[in-house]
C-alpha positions as CSV (number, residue, x, y, z in Angstrom):
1,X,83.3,-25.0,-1.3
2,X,83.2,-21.4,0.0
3,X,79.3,-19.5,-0.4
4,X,79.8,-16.0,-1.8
5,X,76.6,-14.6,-1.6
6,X,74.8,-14.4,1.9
7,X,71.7,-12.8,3.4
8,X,72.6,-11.6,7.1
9,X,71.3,-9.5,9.9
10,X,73.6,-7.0,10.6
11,X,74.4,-4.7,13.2
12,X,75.4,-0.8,12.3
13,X,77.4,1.4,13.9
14,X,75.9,5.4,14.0
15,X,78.8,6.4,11.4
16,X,78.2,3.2,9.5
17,X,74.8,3.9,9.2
18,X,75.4,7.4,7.6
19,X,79.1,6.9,5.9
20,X,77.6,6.2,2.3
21,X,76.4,9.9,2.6
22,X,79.9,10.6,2.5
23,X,80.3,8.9,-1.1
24,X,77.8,10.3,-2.8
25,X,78.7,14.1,-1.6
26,X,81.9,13.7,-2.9
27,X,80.7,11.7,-6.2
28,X,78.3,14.1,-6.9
29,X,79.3,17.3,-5.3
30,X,82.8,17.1,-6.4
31,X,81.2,17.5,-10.1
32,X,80.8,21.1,-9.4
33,X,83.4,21.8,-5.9
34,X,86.1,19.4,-7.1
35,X,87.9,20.1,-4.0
36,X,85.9,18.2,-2.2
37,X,88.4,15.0,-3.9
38,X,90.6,16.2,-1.1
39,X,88.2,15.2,1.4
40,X,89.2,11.3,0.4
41,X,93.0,11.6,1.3
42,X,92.1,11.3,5.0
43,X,90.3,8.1,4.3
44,X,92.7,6.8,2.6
45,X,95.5,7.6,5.3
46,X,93.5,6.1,7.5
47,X,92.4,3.1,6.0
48,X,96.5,2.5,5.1
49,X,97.1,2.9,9.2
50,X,94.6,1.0,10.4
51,X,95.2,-1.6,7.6
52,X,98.7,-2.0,9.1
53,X,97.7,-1.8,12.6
54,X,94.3,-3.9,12.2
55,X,93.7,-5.7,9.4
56,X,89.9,-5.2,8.3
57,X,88.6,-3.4,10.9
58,X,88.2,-0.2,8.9
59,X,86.0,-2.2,6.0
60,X,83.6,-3.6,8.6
61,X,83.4,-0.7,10.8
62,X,83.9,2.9,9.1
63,X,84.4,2.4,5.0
64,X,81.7,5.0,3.4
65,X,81.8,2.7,0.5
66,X,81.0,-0.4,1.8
67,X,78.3,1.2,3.9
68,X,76.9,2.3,0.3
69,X,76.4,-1.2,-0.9
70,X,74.8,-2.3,2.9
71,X,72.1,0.8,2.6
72,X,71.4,1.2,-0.9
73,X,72.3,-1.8,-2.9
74,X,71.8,-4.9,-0.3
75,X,67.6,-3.9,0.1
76,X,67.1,-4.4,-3.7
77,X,69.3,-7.5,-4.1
78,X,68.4,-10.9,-5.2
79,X,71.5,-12.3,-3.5
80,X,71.5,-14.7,-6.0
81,X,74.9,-16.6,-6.4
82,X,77.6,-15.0,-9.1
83,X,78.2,-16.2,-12.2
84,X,81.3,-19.1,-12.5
85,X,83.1,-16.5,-15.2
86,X,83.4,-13.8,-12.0
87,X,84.3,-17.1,-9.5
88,X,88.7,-16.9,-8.3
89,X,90.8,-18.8,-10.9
């Protein structure tokens, strides 16, 4: 049986550390510049090239999402182990 929750020490990168700013400009600022939406075509370009070309590597070294849930979200979590209804069927 496979763990899916796990508390680690992790090692950032300088754009990893700062990427989730990225998110929130656009969530937020694209309220009132929506053309900031454009700003995630180049990410997701990217992310299809490097998919191809490297599997992963762009969602453990540059994602501005994932770098979201590392900075803001893994400090106040419980890592408590997910409910059986949201295991893989």
């Amino acid at each position: 049986m496979r763990t899916l929750f796990m508390k680690t020490n992790r090692i950032y990168t300088p754009l990893r550390k700062y990427a989730w700013l990225f998110v929130i400009l656009v969530a937020f600022g694209g309220l009132w510049f929506p053309k900031l939406g454009l700003l995630i075509i180049p990410i997701m370009l990217s992310l299809a090239v490097l998919g191809f070309a490297k599997g992963k590597y762009w969602c453990g070294n540059f994602c501005p999402h994932g770098s979201l849930f590392d900075f803001i979200l893994m400090p106040i979590s419980r890592f408590k182990k997910s409910p059986s209804l949201l295991g893989t069927f």
